[in-house]
Rosetta silent file (secondary structure, phi, psi, omega in degrees, C-alpha in Angstrom):
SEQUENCE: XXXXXXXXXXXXXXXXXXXXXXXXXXXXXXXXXXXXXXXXXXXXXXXXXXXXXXXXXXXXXXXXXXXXXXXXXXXXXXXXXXXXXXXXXXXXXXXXXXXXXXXXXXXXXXXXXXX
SCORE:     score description
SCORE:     0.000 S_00000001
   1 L     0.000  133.736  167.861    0.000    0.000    0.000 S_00000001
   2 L   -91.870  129.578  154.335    0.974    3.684   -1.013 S_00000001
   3 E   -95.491  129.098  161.227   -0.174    6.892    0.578 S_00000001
   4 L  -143.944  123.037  150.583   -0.040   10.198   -1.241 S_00000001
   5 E   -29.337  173.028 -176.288   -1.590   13.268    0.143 S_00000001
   6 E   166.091  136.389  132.453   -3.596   16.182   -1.511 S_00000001
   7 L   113.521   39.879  171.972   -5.466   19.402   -0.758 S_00000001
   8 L  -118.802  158.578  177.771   -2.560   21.619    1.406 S_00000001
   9 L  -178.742 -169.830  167.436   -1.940   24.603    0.392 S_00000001
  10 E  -115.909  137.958 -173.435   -1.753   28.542    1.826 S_00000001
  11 E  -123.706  158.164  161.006   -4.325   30.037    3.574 S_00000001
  12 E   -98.494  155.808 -159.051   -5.168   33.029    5.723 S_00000001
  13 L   -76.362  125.421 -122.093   -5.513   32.827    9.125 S_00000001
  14 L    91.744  -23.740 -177.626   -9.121   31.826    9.377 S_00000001
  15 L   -91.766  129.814 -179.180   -9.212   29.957    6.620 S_00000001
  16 L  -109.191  149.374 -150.340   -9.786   26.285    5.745 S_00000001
  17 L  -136.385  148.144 -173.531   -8.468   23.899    3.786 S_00000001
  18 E  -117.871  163.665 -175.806   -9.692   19.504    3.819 S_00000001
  19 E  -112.584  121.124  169.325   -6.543   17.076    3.295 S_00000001
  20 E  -123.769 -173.987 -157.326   -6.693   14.137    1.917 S_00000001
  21 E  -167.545   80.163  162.194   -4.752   10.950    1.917 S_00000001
  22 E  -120.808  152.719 -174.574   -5.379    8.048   -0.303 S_00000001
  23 L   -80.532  160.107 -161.507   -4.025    4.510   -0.351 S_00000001
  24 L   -88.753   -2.643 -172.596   -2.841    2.441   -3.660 S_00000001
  25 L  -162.583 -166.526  163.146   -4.626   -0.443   -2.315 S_00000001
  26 L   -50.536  129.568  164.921   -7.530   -1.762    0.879 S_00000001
  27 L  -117.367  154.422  159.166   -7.441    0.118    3.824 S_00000001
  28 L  -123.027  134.544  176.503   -9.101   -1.079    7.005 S_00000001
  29 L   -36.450  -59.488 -179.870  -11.255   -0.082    9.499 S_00000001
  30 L   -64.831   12.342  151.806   -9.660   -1.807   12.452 S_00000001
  31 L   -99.938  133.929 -177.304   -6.257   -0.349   11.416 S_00000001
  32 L   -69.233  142.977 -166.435   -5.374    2.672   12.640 S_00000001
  33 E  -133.063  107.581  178.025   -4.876    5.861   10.153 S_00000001
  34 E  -138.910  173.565 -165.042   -3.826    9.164   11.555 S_00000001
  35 E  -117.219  108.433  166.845   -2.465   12.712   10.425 S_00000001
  36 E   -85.430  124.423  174.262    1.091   14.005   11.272 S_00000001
  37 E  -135.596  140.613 -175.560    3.113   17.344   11.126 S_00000001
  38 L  -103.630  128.531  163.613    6.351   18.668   11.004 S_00000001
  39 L   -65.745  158.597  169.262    6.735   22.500   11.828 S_00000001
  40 L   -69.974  144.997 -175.178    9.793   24.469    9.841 S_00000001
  41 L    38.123   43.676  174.871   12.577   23.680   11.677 S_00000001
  42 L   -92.716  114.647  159.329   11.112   20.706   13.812 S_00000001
  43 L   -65.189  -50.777  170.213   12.331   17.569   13.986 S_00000001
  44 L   -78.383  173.023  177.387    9.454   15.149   14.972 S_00000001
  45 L  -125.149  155.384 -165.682    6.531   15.078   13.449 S_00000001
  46 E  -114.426  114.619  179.050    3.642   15.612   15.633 S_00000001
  47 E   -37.691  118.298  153.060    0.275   13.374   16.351 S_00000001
  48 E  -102.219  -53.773 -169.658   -2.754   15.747   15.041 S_00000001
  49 E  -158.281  136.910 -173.878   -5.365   13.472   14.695 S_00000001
  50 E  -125.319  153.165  164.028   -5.769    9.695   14.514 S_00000001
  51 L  -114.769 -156.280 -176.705   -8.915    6.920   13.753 S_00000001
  52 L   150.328  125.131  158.025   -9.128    3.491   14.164 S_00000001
  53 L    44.891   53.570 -176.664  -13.042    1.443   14.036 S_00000001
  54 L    59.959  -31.553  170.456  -14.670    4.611   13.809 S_00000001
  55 L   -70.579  135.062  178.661  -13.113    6.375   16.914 S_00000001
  56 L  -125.872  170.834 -170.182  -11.013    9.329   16.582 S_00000001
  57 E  -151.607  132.856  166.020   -8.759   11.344   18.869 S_00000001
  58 E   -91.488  161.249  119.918   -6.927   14.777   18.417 S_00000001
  59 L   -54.137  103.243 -159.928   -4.593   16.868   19.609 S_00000001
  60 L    -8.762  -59.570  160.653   -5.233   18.975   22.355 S_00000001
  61 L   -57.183    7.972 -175.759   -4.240   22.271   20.021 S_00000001
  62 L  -134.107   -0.824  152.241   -6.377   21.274   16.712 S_00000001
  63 L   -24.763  106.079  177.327   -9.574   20.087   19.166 S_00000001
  64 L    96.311  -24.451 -163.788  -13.217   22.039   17.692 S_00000001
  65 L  -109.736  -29.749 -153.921  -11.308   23.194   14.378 S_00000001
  66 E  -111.954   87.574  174.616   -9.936   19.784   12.758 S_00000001
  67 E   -90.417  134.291  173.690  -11.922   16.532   11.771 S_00000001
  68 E  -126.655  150.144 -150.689  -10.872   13.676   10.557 S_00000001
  69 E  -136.033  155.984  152.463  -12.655   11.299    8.890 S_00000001
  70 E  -141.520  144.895 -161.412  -12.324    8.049    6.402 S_00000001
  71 E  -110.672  113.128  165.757  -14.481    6.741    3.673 S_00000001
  72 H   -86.790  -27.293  170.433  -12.649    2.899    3.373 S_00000001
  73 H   -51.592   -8.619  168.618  -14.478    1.647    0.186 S_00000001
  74 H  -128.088   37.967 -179.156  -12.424    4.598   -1.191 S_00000001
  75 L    49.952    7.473 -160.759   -9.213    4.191    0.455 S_00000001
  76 E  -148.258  139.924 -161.114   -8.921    7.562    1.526 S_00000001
  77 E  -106.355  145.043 -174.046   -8.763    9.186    4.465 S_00000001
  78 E  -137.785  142.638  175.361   -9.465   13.006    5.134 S_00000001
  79 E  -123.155  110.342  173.870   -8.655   15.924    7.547 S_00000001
  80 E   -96.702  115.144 -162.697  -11.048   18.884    7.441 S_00000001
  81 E  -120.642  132.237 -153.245   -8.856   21.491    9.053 S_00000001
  82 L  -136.697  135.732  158.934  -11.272   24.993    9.763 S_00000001
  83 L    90.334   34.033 -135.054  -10.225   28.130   11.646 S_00000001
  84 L   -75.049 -172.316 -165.617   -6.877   27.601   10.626 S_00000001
  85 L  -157.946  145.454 -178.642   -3.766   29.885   12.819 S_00000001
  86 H   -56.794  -12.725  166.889   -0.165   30.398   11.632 S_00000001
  87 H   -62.443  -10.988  156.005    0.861   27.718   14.153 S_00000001
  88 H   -89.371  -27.206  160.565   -0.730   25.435   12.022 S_00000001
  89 L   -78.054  142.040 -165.083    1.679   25.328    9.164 S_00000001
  90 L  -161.879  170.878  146.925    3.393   22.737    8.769 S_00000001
  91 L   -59.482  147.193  129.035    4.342   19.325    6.326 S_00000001
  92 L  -132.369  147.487 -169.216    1.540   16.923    6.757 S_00000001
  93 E  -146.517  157.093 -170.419    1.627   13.459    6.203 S_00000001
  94 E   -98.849  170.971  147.802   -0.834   10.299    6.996 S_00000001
  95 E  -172.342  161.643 -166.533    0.013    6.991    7.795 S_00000001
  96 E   -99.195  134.293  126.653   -1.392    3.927    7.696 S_00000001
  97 E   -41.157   61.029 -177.486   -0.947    1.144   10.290 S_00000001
  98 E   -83.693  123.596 -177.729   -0.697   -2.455    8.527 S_00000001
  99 L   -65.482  -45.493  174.017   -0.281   -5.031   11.468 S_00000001
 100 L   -41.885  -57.558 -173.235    1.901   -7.361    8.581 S_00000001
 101 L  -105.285  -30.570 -177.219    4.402   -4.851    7.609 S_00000001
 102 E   129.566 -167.862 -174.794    4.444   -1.910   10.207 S_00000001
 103 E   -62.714  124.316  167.644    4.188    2.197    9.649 S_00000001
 104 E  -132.988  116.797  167.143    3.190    3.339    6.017 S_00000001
 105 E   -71.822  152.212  158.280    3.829    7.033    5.216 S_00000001
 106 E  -113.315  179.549  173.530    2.588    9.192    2.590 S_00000001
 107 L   -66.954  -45.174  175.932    5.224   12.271    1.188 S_00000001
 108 L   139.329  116.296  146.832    3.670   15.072    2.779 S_00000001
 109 L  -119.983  143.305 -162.907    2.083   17.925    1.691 S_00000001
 110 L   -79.561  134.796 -173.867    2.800   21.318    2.902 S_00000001
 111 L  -108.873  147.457  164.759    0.124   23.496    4.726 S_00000001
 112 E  -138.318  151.761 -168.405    1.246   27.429    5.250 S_00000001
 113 E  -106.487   52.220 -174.659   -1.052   29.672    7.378 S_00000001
 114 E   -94.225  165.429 -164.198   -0.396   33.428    6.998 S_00000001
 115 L   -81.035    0.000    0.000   -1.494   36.089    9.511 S_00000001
């Protein structure tokens, strides 16, 4: 399975933008799928928002503004990001959880925020 990314781009602060993130092959509910970002000049990348069997969980900063959702009959997974703040740009990139092989990344796409 592949991941590639879509739908980042620059916005003003306020503004929203949805992310998507679909796989080259079956995704599953019961594996967990979540959305990661690296700030400019960050090293980790940082847990935004993850699912798994319909439950999802956020990060404390993107909590009321961010949703993330997945349609699996169409492989692809989405982050509707709303209200957005410069503190929000970043790379973002999914990944996929496959219990067989381990962590599967997509490339990233870059979100920028200006005030």
């Amino acid at each position: 399975v592949q991941l590639v990314e879509s739908g980042g781009g620059s916005v003003q602060t306020g503004g929203s933008l949805r992310l998507s993130c679909t796989a080259s092959g079956s995704i599953f509910s019961q594996n967990l799928m979540g959305w990661y970002r690296q700030a400019p000049g960050k090293q980790d990348r940082e847990l935004v928002a993850i699912t798994r069997a319909g439950d999802t969980a956020y990060v404390d900063s993107v909590k009321g503004r961010f949703t993330v959702s997945r349609d699996n009959a169409k492989s692809t997974m989405y982050l509707q990001m709303s209200s957005l703040k410069p503190e929000d740009t970043a790379v973002y990139y999914c990944k996929y959880v496959d219990p067989s092989v381990g962590d599967l990344w997509g490339q990233g796409t870059q979100v920028t925020v200006s005030s």
